[in-house]
C-alpha positions in Angstrom: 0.0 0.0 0.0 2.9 2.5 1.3 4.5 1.5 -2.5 1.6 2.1 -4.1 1.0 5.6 -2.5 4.9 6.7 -3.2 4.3 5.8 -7.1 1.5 8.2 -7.1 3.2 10.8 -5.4 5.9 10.3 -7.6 3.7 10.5 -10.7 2.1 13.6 -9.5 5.2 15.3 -8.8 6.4 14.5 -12.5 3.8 15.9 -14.1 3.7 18.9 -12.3 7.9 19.1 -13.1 6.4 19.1 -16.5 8.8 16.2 -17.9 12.2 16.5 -19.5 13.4 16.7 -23.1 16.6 16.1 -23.7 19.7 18.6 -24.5 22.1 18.7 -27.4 24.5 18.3 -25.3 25.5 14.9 -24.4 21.8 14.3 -24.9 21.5 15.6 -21.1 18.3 15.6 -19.6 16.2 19.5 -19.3 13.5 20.2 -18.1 10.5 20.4 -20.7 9.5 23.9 -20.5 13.6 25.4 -20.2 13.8 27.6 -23.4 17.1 28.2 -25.2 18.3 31.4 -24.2 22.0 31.7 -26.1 23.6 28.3 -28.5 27.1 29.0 -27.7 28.4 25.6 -29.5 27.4 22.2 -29.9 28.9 21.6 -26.0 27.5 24.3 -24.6 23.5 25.7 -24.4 22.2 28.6 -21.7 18.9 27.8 -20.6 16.1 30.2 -19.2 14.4 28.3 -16.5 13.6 28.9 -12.7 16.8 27.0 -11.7 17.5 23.8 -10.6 15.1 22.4 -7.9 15.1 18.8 -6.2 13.2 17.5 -8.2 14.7 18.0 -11.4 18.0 16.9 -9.9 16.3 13.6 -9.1 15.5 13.4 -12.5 18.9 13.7 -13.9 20.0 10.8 -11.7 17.1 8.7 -12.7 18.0 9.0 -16.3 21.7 7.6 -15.4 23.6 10.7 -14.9 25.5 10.7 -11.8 26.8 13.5 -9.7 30.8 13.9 -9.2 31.4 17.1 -8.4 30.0 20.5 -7.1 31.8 23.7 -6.4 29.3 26.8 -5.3 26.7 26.8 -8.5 28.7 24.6 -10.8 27.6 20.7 -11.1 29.4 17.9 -12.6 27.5 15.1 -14.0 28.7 12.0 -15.3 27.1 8.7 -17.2 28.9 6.4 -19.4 32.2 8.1 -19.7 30.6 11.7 -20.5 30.8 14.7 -18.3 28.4 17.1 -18.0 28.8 20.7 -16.1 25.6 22.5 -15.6 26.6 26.2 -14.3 23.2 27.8 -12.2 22.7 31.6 -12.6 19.4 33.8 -11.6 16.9 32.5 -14.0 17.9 29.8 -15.9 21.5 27.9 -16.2 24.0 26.7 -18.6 25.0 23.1 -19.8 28.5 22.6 -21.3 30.0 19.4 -22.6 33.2 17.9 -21.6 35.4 16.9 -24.6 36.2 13.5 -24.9 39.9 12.7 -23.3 
């Protein structure tokens, strides 16, 4: 029953995030209704959003991408070799690619 009720909270929660589409970059995970503020290159995107909440971070993780690093507003993410930094500003945040080594 307890299972049950956490799905459905879950469920709720994600539609209410709106869902995720998925980034140029490294094919990382954004949130659905993030509009493309500035296409620096093809590893790096600035997003106008509300910033990163809880639940979107949960998201990211549940779609493989792990997180290795943080310093201030500056996240790394990894998942199957790739990196991933996502840089939070007021308003939105930026996603930049990490070349292949």
């Amino acid at each position: 029953m307890i299972l049950v009720l956490t799905a459905i909270v879950i469920l709720a929660i994600g539609v209410g995030f709106g869902g995720l589409k998925t980034s140029e970059v490294n094919d990382f995970p954004v949130p659905l209704y993030a509009k493309v503020e500035e296409f620096h290159s093809e590893q790096s995107i600035s997003y106008r959003y509300r910033g990163m909440n809880r639940l979107y971070l949960q998201q990211i993780t549940l779609r493989g991408w792990k997180e290795i690093d943080q310093m201030g507003g500056l996240k790394t993410f990894e998942k199957n070799g790739e990196k991933v930094d996502i840089i939070t500003f007021q308003g939105g945040f930026q996603i930049i690619g990490h070349d292949e080594d």
